[in-house]
MARZANU-993031 format. One line per 3 residues: their letters; for each residue x, y, z of C-alpha. Coordinates in steps of 0.25 Angstrom, whole numbers, plus 5000, padded with zeros to 4 digits. Example, Ala and Ser with C-alpha at 12.3 -4.5 7.8 and 13.67 -1.06 7.14 Angstrom:
BEGIN
as	5049:4982:5031  5055:4996:5029 .
END
This chain:
BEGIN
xxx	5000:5000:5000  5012:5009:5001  5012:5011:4986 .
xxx	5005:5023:4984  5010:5028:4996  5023:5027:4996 .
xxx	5021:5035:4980  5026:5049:4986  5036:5044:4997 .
xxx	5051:5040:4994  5054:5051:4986  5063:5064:4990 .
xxx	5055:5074:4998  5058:5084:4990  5055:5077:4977 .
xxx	5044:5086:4970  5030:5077:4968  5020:5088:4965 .
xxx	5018:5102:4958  5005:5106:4962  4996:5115:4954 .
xxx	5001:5126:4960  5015:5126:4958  5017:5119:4973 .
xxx	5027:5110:4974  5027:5097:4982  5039:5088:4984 .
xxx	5038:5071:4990  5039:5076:5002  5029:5087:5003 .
xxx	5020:5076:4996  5021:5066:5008  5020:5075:5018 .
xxx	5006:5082:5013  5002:5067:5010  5002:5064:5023 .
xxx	4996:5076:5028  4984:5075:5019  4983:5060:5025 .
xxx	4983:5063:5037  4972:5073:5036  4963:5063:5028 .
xxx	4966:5051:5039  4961:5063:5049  4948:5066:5042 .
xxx	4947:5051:5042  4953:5044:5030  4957:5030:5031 .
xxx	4959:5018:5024  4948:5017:5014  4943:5030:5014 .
xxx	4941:5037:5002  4947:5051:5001  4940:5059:4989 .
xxx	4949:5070:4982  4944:5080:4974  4956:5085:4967 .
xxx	4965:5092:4955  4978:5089:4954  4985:5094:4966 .
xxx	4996:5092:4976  4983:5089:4986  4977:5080:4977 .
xxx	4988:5072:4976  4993:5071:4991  4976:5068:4994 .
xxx	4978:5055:4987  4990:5049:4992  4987:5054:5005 .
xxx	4972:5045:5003  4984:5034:4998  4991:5034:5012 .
xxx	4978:5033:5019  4973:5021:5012  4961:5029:5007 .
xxx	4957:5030:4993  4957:5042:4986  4948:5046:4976 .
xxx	4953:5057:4968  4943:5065:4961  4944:5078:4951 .
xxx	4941:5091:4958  4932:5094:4944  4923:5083:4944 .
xxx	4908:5088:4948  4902:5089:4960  4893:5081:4956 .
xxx	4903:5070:4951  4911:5073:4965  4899:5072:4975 .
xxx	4896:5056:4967  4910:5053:4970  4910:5057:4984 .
xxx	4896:5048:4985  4905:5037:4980  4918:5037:4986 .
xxx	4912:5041:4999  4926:5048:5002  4931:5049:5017 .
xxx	4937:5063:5012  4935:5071:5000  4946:5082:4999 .
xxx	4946:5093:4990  4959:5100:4984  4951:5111:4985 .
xxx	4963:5122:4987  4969:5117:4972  4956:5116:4965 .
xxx	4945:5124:4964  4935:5112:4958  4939:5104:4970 .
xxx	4937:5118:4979  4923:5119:4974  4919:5103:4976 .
xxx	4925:5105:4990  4915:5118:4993  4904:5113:4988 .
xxx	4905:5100:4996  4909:5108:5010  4924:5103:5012 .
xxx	4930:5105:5023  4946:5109:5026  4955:5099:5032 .
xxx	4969:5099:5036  4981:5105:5024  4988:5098:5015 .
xxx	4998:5105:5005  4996:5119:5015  4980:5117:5009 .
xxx	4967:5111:5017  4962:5098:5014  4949:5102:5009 .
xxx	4939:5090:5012  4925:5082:5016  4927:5071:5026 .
xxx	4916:5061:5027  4917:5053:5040  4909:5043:5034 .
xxx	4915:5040:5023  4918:5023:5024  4932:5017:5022 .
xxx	4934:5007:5010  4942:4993:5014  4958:4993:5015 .
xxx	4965:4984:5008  4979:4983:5010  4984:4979:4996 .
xxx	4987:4990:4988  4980:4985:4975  4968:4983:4985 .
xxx	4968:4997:4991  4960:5009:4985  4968:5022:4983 .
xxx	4963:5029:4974  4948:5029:4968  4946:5037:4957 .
xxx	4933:5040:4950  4932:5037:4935  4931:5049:4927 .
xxx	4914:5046:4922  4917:5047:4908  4907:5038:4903 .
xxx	4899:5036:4917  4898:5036:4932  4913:5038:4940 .
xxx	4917:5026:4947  4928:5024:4959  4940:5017:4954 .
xxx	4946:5012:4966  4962:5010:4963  4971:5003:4972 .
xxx	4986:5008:4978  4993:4997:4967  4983:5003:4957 .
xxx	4989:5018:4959  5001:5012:4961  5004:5005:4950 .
xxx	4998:5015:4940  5007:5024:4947  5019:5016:4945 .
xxx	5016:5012:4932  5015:5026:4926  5028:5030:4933 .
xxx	5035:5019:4926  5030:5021:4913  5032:5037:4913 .
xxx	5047:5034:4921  5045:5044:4932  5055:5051:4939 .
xxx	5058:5060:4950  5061:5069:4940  5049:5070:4933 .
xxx	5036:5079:4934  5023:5075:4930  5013:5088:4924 .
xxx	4999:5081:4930  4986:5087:4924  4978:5075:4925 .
xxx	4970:5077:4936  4976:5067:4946  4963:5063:4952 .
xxx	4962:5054:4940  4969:5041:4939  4978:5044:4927 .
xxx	4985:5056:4933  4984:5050:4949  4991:5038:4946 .
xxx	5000:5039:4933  5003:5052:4936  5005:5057:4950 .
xxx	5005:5044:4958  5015:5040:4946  5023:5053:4950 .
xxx	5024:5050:4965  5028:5036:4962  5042:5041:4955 .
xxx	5044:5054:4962  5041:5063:4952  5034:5075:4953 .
xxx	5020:5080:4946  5015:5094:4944  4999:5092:4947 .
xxx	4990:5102:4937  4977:5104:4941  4970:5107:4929 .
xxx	4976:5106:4914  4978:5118:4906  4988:5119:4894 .
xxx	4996:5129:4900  4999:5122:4914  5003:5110:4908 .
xxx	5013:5118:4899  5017:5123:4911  5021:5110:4919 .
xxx	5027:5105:4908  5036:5116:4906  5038:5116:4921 .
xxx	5046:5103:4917  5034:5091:4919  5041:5080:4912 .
xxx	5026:5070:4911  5013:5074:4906  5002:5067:4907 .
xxx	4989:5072:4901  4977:5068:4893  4975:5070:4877 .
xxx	4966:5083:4879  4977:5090:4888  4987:5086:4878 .
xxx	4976:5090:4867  4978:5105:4873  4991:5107:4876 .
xxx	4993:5103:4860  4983:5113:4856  4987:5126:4865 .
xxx	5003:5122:4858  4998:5119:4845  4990:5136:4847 .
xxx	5006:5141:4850  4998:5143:4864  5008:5137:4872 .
xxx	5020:5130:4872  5026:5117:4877  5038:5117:4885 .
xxx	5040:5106:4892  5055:5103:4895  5054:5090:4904 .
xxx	5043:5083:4897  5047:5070:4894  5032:5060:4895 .
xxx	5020:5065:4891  5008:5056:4893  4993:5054:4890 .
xxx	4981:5046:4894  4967:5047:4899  4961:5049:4887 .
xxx	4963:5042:4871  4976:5048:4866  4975:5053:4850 .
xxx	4986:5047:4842  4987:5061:4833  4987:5069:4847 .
xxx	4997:5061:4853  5005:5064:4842  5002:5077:4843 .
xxx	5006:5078:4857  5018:5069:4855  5024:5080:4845 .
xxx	5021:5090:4855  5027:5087:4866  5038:5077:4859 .
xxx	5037:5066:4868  5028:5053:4867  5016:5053:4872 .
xxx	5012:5041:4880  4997:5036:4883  4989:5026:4893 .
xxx	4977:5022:4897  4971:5021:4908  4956:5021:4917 .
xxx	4955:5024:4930  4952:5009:4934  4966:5005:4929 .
xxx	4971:5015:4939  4973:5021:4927  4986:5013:4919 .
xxx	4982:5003:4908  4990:5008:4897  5001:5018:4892 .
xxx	5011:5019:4880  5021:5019:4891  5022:5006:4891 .
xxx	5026:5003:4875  5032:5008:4864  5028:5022:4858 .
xxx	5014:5023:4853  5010:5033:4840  4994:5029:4841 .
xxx	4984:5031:4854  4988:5017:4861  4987:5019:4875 .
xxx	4998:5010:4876  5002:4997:4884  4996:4991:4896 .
xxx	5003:4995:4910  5013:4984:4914  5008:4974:4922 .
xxx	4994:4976:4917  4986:4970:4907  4976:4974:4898 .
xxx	4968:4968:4886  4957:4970:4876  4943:4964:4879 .
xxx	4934:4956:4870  4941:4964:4857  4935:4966:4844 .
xxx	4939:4964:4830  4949:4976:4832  4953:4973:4845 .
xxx	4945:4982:4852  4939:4978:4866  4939:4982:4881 .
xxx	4951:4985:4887  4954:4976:4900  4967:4980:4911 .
xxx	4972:4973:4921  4982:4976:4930  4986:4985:4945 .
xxx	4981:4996:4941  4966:4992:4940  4955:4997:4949 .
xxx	4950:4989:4962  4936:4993:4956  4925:5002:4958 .
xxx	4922:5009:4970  4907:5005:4976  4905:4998:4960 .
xxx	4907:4983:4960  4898:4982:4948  4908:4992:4941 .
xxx	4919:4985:4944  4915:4970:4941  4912:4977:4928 .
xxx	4926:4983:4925  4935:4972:4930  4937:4958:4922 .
xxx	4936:4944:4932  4952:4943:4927  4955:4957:4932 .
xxx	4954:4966:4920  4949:4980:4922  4938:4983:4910 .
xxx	4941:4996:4905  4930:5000:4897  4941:5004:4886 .
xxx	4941:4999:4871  4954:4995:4867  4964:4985:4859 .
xxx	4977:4981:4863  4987:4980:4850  4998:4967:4850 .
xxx	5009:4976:4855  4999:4979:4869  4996:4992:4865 .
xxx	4981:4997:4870  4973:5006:4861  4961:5011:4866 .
xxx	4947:5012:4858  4940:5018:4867  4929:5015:4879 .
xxx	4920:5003:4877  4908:5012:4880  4913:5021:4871 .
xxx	4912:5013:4859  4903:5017:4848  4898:5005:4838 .
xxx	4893:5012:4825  4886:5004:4815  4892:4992:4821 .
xxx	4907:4997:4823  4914:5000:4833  4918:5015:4835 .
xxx	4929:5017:4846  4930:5032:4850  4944:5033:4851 .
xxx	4948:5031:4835  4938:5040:4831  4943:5051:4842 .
xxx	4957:5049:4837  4951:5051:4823  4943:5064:4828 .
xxx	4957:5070:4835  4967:5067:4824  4958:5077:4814 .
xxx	4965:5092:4814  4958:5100:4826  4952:5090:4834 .
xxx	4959:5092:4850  4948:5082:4855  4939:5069:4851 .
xxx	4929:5061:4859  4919:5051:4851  4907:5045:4856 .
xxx	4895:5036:4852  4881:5040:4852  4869:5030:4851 .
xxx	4861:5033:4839  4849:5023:4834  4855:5010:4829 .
xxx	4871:5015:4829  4880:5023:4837  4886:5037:4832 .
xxx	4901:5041:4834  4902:5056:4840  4916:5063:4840 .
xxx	4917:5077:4848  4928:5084:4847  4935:5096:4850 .
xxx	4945:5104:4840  4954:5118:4837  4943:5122:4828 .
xxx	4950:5120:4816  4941:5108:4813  4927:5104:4810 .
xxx	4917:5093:4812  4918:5089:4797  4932:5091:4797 .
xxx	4933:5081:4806  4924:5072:4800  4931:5071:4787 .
xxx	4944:5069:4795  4936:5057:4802  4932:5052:4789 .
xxx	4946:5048:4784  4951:5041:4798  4938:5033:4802 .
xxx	4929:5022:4796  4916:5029:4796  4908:5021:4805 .
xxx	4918:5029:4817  4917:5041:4810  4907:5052:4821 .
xxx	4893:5053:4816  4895:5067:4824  4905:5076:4828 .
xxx	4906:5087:4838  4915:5097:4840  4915:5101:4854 .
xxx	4921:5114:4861  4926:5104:4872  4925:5090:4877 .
xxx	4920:5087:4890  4931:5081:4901  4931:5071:4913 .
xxx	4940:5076:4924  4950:5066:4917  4951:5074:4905 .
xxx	4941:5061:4897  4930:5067:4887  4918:5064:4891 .
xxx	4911:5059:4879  4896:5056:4886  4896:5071:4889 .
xxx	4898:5075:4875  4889:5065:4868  4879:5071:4877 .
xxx	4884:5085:4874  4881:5084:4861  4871:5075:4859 .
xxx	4862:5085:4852  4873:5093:4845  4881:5082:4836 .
xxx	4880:5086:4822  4883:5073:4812  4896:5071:4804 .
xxx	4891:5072:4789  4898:5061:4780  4902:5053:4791 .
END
């Protein structure tokens, strides 16, 4: 159980680990001792083994010391984005049932608001501010276990893209090994300095990011909230990683590409992506850019996240995700004629299962152990996944199947296209394609249309296109396709000559 504990101890005291967002510095040393304090405050409001402590966070020095200290208590901590809903917030509160609900109200003025409105309270300091909390008294302990791939430490709430969030409790060797892998795969050092925009109260940037950090003593600078010119900014402050998803990379490329800005980064040397399908003609884009190669992975939060990355194998041109994590094992389900079925993983990294859902989880584990994805995808000889999209995402037109993915790689390799989403609507008898898309302006829905018609049989071809000023996000930066299908289900003009 000393895994994740042990994470931030060992190393010189005065070793940098965090750049917070406002400029604070905080070495190993520092670190330790504020996570000690902050556990020390939670086990007085009453926070013990089992309990689950519910943060409502941006990235942030606090956020980071609130999880681990949660760790060294044997609580679970259930990080969750400060801009979720109140509405979304108070369902999770109703679901965790949390012993403590702390706000970094002090570094995040969404997180300030949830806290007011629910009547928080002001506890003891940590990092010279106030713990801003709830404590419920009531709140019942979870079993311990004392094996570490047995123990809950983190439960962290699926984004809702497609329906209801559910509690994905992860285990200490989940973290840990997720945490170990990345730091392997990216070879971490004390020297190096990650630039963290993803919100580390998701899964990606919590375990293969900062708990990746913290395992080889290198240091991160935690942004709170993207913008092109802050991330210019850490890199030129000499960030030598960046991990970030297609749409951050998507603006940073547009504001140099308008002479806005420009890129001057003198210790990058990694640049990664994930957390959303990557474009072969924009990671090229990106790749020329920057001059380095860009790697990608898969993952979902069940998986804690790591299933796949192109870490792992040779140099990839196309959008492979790459090749399963070592140690782990994943295959393709009940394939079709082209290969393409349910992806299946197993390995350390895999959830113990849903919070309060037994059906939910009986439903996404195999008897063997497997963890059903809900992701289409074929595996090539050479090991190398390809995803095709989500299984409930698939659109079958006129008999055929459709996988979003190709026909949004189609969309976004057409001049003046920045982003793509495609989606199925049921009509009488068939199902149509819909693509939305967001562009520079230099480009119309007929251009597009005649760039479609050369690259894609015409049964994937969109029935409709829409050009939209902007595309609705989750917290984790993933469109959300239900929302713009509803958007503009009254307002999508047919493609002529399809």
């Amino acid at each position: 159980m000393q895994w994740l504990d042990d994470l931030t101890r060992g190393h010189p005291e005065g070793r940098l680990a965090l750049i917070d967002g406002d400029g604070t510095q905080v070495s190993y040393g520092d670190l330790n001792q504020q996570i000690d304090a902050c556990a020390a405050a939670l086990g007085q409001a009453g926070v013990g083994p089992g309990d689950r402590v519910l943060v409502v966070a941006e990235n942030s020095a606090l956020m980071a010391v609130a999880f681990l200290a949660s760790v060294r208590l044997r609580a679970w901590c259930v990080p969750l984005n400060a801009r979720v809903t109140g509405a979304e917030l108070d369902a999770i509160r109703a679901h965790a049932r949390p012993k403590v609900t702390l706000f970094t109200a002090d570094v995040s003025s969404d997180a300030g608001d949830h806290a007011l409105r629910l009547g928080a309270g002001r506890g003891p300091r940590v990092l010279n501010r106030p713990l801003v909390w709830l404590v419920d008294p009531d709140a019942l302990s979870e079993p311990l276990h004392d094996k570490p791939d047995r123990q809950v430490a983190a439960m962290v709430y699926t984004s809702g893209t497609t329906g209801a969030p559910k509690g994905v409790m992860l285990s200490h060797a989940s973290l840990y090994f997720n945490a170990l892998s990345a730091a392997e795969a990216r070879n971490l050092a004390p020297e190096d300095l990650i630039a963290l925009v993803l919100p580390c109260t998701h899964i990606m940037a919590l375990s293969t990011a900062l708990l990746a950090a913290f395992h080889a003593g290198a240091a991160v600078r935690l942004l709170p909230r993207f913008s092109v010119a802050t991330q210019l900014r850490a890199l030129a402050d000499g960030a030598t990683i960046m991990p970030a998803v297609p749409l951050i990379y998507t603006q940073i490329l547009t504001a140099l590409d308008d002479g806005a800005v420009t890129l001057d980064a003198p210790r990058l040397r990694q640049i990664g992506c994930g957390g959303a399908p990557l474009d072969p003609a924009l990671k090229q884009r990106i790749e020329r850019r920057f001059g380095l190669p860009l790697t990608n992975g898969y993952g979902l939060t069940e998986a804690g996240p790591g299933v796949g990355s192109t870490s792992y194998g040779p140099y990839r041109p196309d959008g492979s995700v790459g090749y399963v994590y070592p140690g782990c094992t994943a295959k393709v389900d009940a394939p079709d004629a082209d290969g393409v079925g349910e992806l299946l993983f197993r390995g350390p990294g895999v959830m113990l299962g849903y919070y309060r859902d037994a059906d939910a989880t009986a439903a996404a584990m195999t008897e063997d152990g497997f963890l059903r994805t809900g992701d289409l995808a074929r595996i090539d000889a050479d090991g190398a996944i390809h995803l095709a999209g989500r299984a409930r995402e698939l659109i079958i037109r006129s008999g055929f199947n459709v996988y979003p993915p190709e026909v949004e790689a189609a969309l976004m390799s057409c001049p003046g296209v920045l982003q793509a989403a495609v989606a199925g609507r049921q009509v009488p008898g068939n199902e149509e394609v819909l693509a939305f898309v967001t562009t520079d302006g230099s480009v119309g829905i007929e251009d597009i249309a005649d760039h479609l018609r050369a690259r894609l049989a015409p049964y994937k071809r969109p029935q409709h296109i829409r050009i939209v000023d902007a595309m609705p996000l989750t917290s984790a930066g993933k469109i959300r396709k239900p929302a713009l299908v509803e958007a503009f289900r009254d307002d999508l003009a047919p493609v002529s000559a399809v």
